[in-house]
N, C-alpha and C positions, 0 to 999 in steps of 0.2 A: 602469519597467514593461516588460513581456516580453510580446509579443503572438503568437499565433501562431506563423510561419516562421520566427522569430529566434532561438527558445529553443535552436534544437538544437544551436545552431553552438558554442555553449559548453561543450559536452565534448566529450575527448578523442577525437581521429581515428580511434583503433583500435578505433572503435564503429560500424566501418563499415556493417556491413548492418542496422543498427537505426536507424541514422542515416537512410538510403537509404530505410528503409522508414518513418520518421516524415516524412522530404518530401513523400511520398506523401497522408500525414495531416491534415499541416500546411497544402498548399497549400488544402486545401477550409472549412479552420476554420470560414470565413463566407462561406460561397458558397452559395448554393442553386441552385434546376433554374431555366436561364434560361427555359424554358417557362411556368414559374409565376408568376403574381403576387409572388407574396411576400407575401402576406394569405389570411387565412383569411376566412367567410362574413360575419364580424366588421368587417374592413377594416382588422384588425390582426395583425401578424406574428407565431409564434412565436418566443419570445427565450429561449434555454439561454445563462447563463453560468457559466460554471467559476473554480472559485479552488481552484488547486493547492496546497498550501502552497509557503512561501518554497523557487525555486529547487527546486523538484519537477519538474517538468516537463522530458521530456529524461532521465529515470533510469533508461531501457530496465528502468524493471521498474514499480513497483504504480502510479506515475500514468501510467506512455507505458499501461499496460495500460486505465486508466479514460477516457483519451484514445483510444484505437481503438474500444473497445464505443461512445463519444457517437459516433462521426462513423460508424461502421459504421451505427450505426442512423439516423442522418442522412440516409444514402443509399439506405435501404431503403425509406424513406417517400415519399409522392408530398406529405405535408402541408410546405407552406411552413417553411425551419426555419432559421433564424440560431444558428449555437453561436459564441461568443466565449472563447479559450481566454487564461487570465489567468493566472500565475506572478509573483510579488511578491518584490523583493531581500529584501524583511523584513517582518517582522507591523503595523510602525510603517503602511511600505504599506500594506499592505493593508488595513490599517481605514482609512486616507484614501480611499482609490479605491473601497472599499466604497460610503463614501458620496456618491462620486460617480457609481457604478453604478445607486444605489437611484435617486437624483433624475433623472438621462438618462431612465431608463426610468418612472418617474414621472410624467413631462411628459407622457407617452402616456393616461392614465387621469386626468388632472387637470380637463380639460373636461364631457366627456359622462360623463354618471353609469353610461350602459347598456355601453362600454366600459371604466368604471374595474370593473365588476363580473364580466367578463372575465377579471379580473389573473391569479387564482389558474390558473387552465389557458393562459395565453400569456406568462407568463412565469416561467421555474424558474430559482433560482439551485443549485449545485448545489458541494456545500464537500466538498472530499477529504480532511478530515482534522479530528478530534473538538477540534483546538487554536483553529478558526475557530470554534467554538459561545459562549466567551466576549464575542466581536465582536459574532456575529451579536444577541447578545441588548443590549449597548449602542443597537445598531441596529433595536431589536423595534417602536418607533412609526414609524416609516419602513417594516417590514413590514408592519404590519396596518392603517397606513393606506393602503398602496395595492392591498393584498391578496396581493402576491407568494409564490408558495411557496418554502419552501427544504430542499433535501435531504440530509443530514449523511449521507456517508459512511463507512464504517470507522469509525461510531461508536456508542456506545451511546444509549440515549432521552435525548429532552429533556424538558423539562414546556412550551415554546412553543408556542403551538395553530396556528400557520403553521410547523412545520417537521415533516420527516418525518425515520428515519433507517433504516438499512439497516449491517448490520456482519457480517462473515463471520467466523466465531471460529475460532481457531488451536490450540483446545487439544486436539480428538482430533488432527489431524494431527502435532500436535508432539510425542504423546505414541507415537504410531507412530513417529515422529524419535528420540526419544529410545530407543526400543525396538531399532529398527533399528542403532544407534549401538553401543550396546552386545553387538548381534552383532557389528560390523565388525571393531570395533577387540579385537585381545587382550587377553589376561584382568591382561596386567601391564602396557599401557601406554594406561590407559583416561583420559587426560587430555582432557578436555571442556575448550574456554573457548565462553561463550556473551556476545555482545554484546548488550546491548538498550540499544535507540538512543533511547526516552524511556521509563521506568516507569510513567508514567500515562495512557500510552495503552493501552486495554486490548488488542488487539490483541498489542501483547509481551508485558503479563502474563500474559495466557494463553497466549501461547505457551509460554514460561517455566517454568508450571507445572506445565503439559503434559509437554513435554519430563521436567524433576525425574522427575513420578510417571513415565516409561517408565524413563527411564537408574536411577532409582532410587540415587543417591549418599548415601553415610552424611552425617548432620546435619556430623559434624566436618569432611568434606571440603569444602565450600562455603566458598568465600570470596565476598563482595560489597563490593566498589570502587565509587567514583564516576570514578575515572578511568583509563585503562592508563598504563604506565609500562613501560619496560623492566626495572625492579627490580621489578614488583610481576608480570610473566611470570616470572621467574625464580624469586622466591620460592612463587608456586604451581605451578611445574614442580618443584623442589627438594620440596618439602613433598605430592607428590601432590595437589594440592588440583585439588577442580573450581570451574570462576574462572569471573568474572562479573564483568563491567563495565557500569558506567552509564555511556551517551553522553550526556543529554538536555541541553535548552538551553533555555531560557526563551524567549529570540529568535529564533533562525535555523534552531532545527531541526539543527542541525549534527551531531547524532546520525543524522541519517537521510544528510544532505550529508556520510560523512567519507570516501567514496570515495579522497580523497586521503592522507587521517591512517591509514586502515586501509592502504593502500599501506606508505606510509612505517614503520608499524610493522612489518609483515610483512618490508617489503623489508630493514631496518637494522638490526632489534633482531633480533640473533640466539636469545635465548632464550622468542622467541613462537613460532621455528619449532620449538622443541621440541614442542609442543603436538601431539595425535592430531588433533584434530577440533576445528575452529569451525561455531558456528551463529550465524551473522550475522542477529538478527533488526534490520533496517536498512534496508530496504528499497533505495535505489538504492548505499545502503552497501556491498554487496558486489560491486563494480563493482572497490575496490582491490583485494579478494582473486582477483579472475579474472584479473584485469591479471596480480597476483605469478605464481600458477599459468601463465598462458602462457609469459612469460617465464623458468621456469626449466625445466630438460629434465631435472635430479633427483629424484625419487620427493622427495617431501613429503606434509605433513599434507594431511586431508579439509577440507571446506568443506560445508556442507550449501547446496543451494541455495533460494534463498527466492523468494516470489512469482510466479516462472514457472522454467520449466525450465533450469536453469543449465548440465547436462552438455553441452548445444549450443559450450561455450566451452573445456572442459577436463574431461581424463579424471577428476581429481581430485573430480569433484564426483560420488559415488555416488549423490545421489538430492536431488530438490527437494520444499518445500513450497510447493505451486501453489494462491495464492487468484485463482479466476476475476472479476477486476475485472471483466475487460471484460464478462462476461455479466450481470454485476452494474447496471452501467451501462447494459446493452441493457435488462433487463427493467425497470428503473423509466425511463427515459426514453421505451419503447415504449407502458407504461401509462397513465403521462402525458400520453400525446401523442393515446393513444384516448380517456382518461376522465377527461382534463383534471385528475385528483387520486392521490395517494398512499396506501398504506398508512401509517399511524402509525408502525410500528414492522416490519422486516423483519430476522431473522436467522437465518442456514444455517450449517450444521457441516459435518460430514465426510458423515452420511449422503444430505447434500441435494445430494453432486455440484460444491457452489461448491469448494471447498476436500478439496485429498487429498495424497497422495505420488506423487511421480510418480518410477522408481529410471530410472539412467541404463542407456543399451543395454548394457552390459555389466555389468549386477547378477550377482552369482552366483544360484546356485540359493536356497541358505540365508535370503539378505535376499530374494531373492522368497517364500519358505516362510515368513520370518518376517512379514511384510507381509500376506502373503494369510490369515494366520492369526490374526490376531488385530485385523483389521478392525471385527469384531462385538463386540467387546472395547471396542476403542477411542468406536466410537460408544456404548453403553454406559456404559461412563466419562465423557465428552462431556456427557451425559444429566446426569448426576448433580452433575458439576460445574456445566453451569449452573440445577440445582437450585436448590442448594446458596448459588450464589451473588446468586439474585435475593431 
């Protein structure tokens, strides 16, 4: 089990100023104002715990991002606030400790009836990832008997009457991504590979499909893999094909963990580097492709950056899809904390600010003309897609 100050020490060094600045993070996990109690008018504590998925935490990108908005807002507050930051080797974990988390915190609302009716505003569990919602509902009479809320992140609705969820959708961004894309790159060496690190999280599908309708590639050029290969880059660099890989993993998430395997393919397999442009939807995934980019001083292929601004690391990255976790995590933890309950169901696109592009400092004119221009466009499209799709 990974608590806290530990997590970070487990990636690569050359993560230095994200590292530096999750110390910072980390050292307050569960600390509150030594001025305070530590109880509410109640004589019981506010309790935030967090469950990253496996080995999330520490990815300098969409959980270190949902880990600053909790502890940012932790600190803005004068109300009493324990956050417990939780990262799991494996999903096995994490349904055991689940249910070690529900009973700790259980024992607190077991006695007096007028405190167990407290639960739902003094204690939020709070799941970064739509792949805990099978768990959590294993675990639904341990929820509603002691009243706990829980909060699904980056995920779509549930039908549990004790869970909330909140999801930021990727697909007008993606489809400015893909728009953007096909300005960049020339009109004869327009080779796309796009990674998605699990299929059924919605989040990459729509990105995915996003991306499709801007780039706009004929049916016949699409290829879909379940896994890369050095022969299966070649073959759709040979064949023009726009290529697509499934990461996902039943167990470890190891689509979203391949920081290392996307390294190693980049770094060895020469005919990936053929490739114009990747869109690593991955999230701490494209940690290998910043690595490779640093490390080489020859012009190469693009990288799109995902989930926060990537150009911070390398010229190569023309422009990022930026979903704002961290504000995501301020406003439902701030509401919570005023009105002791959730929204049912909360989701924002491109026009609501959570989620946009953001081009690196040295865009040209063109991808900014193209960008600022079909904005209205995009949300629009946005619109219809999730129409369409409810």
């Amino acid at each position: 089990m990974k608590y806290n100050s530990d997590w970070m020490f487990t990636k690569s060094l050359y993560w230095i100023l994200p590292a530096i600045f999750l110390t910072f993070l980390t050292t307050s996990c569960t600390n509150t104002n030594s001025s305070q109690s530590g109880e509410d008018d109640s004589g019981i504590r506010k309790n935030v715990i967090i469950f990253y998925p496996p080995n999330g935490l520490g990815d300098s990108s969409y959980n270190d991002n949902i880990c600053y908005g909790v502890h940012k807002t932790e600190n803005s507050f004068k109300t009493p606030l324990r956050v417990t930051d939780y990262s799991p080797d494996s999903w096995t974990q994490s349904k055991n400790d689940l249910e070690l988390f529900l009973k700790k915190y259980g024992e607190l609302y077991e006695d007096e009836e007028q405190n167990k009716s407290l639960a739902k505003k003094n204690v939020l569990f709070i799941f970064c990832d739509q792949d805990y919602i099978p768990l959590v509902e294993k675990a639904k009479d341990s929820f509603e008997e002691y009243g706990f809320l829980a909060l699904f992140l980056d995920s779509p609705k549930t039908d549990l009457s004790f869970a909330r969820s909140l999801y930021i959708s990727t697909y007008g961004a993606s489809y400015l991504a893909g728009l953007l894309s096909r300005t960049l790159l020339p009109g004869n060496n327009q080779r796309v590979c796009l990674l998605l690190a699990n299929e059924n999280q919605a989040s990459v599908v729509d990105a995915y499909n996003g991306f499709i309708d801007g780039f706009e590639p004929a049916e016949d050029e699409r290829k879909i893999i379940n896994k890369v290969n050095a022969e299966d880059y070649e073959q759709a660099y040979e064949n023009n094909i726009f290529f697509v890989t499934k990461t996902d993993s039943d167990d470890d998430q190891s689509g979203y963990n391949s920081e290392y395997t996307n390294y190693v393919n980049i770094r060895f397999h020469a005919p990936a580097k053929q490739f114009s442009l990747f869109f690593p939807m991955c999230r701490g995934g494209i940690n290998g492709f910043l690595r490779y980019h640093r490390e080489t001083i020859i012009d190469s292929f693009y990288t799109i950056g995902v989930e926060t601004d990537c150009s911070i690391y390398t010229r190569h990255v023309p422009f990022s899809l930026v979903r704002h976790m961290d504000r995501a995590a301020e406003l439902c933890l701030s509401k919570w904390i005023k009105e002791g309950d959730l929204p049912l169901y909360q989701q924002f696109g491109l026009e609501s600010g959570y989620v946009n592009i953001v081009l690196s400092p040295d865009s040209t004119e063109l991808l900014k003309s193209t960008l600022e221009s079909n904005i209205s466009t995009a949300i629009e499209k946005e619109r219809l897609y999730d129409e369409n799709s409810n």
